[in-house]
C-alpha positions in Angstrom: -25.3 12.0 -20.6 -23.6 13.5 -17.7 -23.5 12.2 -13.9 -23.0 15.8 -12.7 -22.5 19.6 -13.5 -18.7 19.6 -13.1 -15.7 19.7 -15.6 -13.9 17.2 -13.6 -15.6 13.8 -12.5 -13.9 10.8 -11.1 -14.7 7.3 -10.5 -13.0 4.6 -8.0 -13.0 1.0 -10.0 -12.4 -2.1 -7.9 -10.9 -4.5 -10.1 -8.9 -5.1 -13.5 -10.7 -7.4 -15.4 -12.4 -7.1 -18.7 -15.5 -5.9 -17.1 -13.7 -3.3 -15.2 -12.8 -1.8 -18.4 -16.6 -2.1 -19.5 -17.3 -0.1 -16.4 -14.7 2.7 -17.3 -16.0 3.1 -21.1 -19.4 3.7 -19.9 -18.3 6.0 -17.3 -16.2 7.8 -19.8 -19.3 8.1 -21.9 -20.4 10.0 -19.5 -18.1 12.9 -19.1 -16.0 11.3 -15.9 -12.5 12.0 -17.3 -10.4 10.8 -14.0 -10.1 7.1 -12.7 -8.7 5.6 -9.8 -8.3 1.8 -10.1 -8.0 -0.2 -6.6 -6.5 -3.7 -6.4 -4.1 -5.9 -4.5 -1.5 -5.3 -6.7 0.1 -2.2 -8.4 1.7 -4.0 -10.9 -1.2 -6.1 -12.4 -3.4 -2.7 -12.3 -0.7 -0.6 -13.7 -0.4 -3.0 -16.5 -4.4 -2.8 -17.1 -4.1 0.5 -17.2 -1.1 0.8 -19.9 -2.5 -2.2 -21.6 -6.1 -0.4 -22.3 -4.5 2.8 -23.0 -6.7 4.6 -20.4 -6.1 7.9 -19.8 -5.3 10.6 -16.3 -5.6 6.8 -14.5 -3.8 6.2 -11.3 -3.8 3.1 -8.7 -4.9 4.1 -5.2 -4.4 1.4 -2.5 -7.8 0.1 -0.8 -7.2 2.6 2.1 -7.7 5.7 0.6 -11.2 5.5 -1.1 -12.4 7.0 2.4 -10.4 10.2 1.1 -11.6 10.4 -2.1 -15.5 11.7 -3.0 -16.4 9.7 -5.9 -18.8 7.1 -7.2 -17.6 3.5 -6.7 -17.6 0.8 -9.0 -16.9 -3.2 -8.1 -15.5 -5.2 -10.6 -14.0 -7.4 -8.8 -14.8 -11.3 -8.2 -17.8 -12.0 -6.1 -16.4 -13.9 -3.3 -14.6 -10.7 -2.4 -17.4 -8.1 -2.8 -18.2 -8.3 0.9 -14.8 -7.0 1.9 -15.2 -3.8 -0.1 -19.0 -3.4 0.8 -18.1 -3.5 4.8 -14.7 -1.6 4.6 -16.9 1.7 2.8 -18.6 4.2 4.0 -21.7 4.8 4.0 -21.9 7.4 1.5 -24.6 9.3 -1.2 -22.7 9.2 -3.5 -23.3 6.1 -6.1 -22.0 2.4 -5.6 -22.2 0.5 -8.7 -21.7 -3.3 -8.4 -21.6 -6.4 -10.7 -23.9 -8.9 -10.2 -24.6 -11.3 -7.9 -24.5 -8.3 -4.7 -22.5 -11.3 -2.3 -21.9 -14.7 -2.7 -24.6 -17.4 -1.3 -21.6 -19.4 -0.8 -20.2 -17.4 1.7 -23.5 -16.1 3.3 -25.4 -19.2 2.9 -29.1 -18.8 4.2 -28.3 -15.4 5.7 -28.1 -13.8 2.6 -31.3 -11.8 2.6 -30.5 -10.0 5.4 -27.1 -9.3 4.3 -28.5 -8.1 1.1 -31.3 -5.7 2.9 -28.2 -4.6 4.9 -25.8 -3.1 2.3 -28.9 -1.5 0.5 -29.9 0.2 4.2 -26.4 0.8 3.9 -25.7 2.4 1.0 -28.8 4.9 -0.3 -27.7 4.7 -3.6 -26.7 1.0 -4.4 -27.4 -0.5 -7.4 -26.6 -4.1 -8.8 -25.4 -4.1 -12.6 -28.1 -6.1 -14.8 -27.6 -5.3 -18.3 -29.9 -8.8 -19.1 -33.3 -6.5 -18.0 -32.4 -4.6 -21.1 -31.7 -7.6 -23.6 -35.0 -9.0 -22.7 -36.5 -5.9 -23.5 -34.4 -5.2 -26.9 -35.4 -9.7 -27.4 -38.9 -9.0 -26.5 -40.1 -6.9 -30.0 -38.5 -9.8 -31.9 -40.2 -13.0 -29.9 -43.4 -13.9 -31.3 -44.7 -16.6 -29.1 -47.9 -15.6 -27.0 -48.0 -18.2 -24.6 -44.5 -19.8 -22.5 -44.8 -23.6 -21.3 -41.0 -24.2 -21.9 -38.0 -22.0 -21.8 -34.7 -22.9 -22.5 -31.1 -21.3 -22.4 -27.7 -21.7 -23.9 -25.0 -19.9 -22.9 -21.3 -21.2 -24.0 -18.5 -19.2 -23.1 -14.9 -18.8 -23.0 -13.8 -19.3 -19.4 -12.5 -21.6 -17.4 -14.9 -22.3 -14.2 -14.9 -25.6 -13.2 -18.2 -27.3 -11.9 -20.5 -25.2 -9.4 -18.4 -22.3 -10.3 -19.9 -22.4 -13.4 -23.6 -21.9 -12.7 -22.3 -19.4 -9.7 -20.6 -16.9 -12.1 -23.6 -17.5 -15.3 -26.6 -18.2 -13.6 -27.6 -14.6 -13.0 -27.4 -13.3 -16.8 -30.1 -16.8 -17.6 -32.1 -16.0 -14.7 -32.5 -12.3 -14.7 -33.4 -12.5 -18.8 -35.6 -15.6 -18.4 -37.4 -13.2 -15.5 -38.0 -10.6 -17.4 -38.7 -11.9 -20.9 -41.6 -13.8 -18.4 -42.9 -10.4 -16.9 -42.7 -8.7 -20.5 -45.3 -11.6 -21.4 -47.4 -11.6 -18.6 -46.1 -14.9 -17.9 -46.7 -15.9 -14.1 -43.5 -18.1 -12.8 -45.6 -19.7 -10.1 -43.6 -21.6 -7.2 -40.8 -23.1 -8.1 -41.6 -26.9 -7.9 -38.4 -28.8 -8.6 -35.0 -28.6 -9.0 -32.8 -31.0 -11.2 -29.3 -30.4 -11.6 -25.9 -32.0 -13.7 -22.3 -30.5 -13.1 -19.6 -31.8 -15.2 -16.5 -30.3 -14.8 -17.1 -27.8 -17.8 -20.6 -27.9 -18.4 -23.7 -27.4 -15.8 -27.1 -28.4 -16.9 -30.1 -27.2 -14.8 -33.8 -27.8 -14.1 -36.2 -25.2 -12.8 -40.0 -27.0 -12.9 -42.0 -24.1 -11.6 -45.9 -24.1 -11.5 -46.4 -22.4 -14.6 -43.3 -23.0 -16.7 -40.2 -25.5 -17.0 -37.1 -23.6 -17.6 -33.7 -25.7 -18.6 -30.2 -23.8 -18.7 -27.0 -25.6 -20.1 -24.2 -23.7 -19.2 -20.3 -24.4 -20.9 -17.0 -23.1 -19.9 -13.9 -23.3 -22.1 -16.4 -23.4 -25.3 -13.8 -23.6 -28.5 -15.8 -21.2 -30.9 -14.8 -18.1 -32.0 -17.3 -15.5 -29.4 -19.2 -16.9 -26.7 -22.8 -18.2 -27.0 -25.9 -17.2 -26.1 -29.5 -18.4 -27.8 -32.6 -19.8 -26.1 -35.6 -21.4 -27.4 -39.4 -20.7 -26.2 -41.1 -24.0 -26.9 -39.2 -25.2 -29.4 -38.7 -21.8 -31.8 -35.0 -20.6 -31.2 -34.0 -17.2 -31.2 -30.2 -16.8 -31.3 -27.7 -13.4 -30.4 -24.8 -13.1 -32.3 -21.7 -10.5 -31.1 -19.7 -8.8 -33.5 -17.0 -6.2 -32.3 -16.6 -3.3 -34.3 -15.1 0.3 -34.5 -13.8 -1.8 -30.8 -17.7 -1.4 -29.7 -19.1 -4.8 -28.3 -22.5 -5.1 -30.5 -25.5 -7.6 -30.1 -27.6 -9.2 -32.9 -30.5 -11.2 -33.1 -31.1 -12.9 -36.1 -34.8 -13.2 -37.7 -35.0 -14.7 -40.5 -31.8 -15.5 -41.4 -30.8 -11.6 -40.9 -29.1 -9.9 -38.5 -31.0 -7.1 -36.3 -28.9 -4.5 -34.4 -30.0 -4.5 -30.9 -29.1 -1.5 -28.3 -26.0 -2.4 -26.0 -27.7 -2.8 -22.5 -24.6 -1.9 -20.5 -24.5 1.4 -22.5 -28.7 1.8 -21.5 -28.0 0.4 -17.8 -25.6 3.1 -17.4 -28.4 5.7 -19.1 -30.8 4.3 -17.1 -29.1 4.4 -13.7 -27.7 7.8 -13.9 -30.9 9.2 -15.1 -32.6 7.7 -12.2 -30.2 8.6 -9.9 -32.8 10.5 -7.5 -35.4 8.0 -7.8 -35.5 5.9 -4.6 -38.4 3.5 -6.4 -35.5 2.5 -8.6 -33.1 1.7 -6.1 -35.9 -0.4 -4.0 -36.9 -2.3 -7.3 -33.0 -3.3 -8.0 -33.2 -4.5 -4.2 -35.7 -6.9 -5.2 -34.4 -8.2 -7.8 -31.3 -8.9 -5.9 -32.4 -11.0 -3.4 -34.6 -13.1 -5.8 -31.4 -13.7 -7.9 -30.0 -14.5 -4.5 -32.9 -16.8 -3.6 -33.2 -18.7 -6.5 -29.2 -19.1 -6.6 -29.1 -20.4 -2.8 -32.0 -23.0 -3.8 -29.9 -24.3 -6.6 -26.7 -24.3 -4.8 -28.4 -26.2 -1.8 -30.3 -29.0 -4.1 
């Protein structure tokens, strides 16, 4: 896979965490071999870098990605999305960001129209959802034909507290409930009702559409040894299981009491964006799904 026809590609990341460094394998996957990490401080990204062994890396401070012609990753935390996504320019050139786009915390009911102005904005914008392709890898191995109830689990290791919680997880169980649904020909209808719990570590939450109840329980500081993440589609359970190895992040399902390798969907997101990198439909279809993520999120946040 290559992004362009040069021997020398580079690639501005915004942000240090462990999905920044997600981003940057990816990338290096295909054939960028220079990185410029931004963040507020030198120190924390210069210990990232040294830390992940990443090579011909260099911090740049937040002024000088005008300077530099390059795609554009955000990694950073939502909240603070908006303040890269308004400082750049507009540009051809490829923005990747992690999902949610902006926060419906800070933009409240005006997120729509923020979110149909950064895609105006930037031609080539596109919103990281790795969950489209986990529903689809899911899909071959789920062998109900009809949906009535849906529910998700999802246990990790981090240390949200309350709304937070459903904020930072809710788009992984929405976007794979969505699409497991469209994969099945499964009409959402309107969304009915909304029932809600928030603990301090653990959210549970009721959709009641039309068509089909869906129930997420989400839990932070979750003591096993990998996060969690199984659902159930009227009452059979299918459940994902992670195992790192050769230092590759690897998804299971298990059928049967085996395990079934599954394709990464970062590693196909990335495929799939750069090989439809001249495609405007795709870009106008990842703008749709972003402001019904958005949509959905506000309505929860707001019940």
């Amino acid at each position: 896979m290559v992004y362009l026809n040069n021997k020398s590609l580079s690639a501005i990341i915004i942000g240090s965490s462990k999905i920044a460094k997600i981003h940057q394998n990816y990338l290096e996957e295909n054939k960028f071999n220079k990185f410029f990490f931004v963040g507020r401080k030198k120190e924390k990204i210069e210990r990232f870098i040294k830390k992940n062994k990443i090579r011909n890396s260099f911090f740049i401070k937040k002024n000088l990605i005008k300077n530099i012609k390059s795609i554009i990753t955000i990694c950073n935390k939502t909240d603070f999305h908006q303040n890269y996504l308004d400082y750049i320019n507009p540009r051809r050139y490829l923005l990747i960001v992690e999902k949610p786009l902006i926060s419906v915390k800070v933009y409240e009911s005006l997120y729509e129209k923020r979110i149909k102005y950064y895609y105006k904005k930037f031609k080539k914008l596109v919103v990281v959802y790795p969950m489209i392709f986990f529903a689809q890898s899911c899909n071959k191995y789920i062998t109900n034909n009809k949906i009535n109830n849906f529910n998700i689990y999802y246990y990790t290791k981090g240390d949200n507290k309350y709304e937070d919680i459903y904020i930072d997880l809710l788009p992984h169980c929405l976007i794979f409930f969505k699409e497991i649904c469209r994969l099945k020909k499964k009409k959402l209808g309107s969304l009915k009702k909304i029932n809600k719990k928030i603990l301090k570590y653990e959210n549970t939450i009721d959709l009641i559409f039309s068509n089909v109840k869906f129930k997420i329980i989400l839990k932070e500081k979750y003591e096993g040894k990998n996060s969690k993440f199984f659902f159930s589609i009227d009452k059979k359970k299918y459940f994902r299981t992670t195992k790192i190895i050769n230092g590759k992040f690897i998804n299971f399902i298990k059928i049967k009491n085996k395990l079934v390798k599954l394709e990464n969907p970062m590693r196909q997101f990335f495929f799939n964006t750069i090989n439809n990198l001249n495609k405007k439909k795709y870009f106008i279809e990842n703008q749709k799904i972003s402001i019904w993520l958005s949509k959905m999120t506000y309505k929860i946040f707001n019940s």
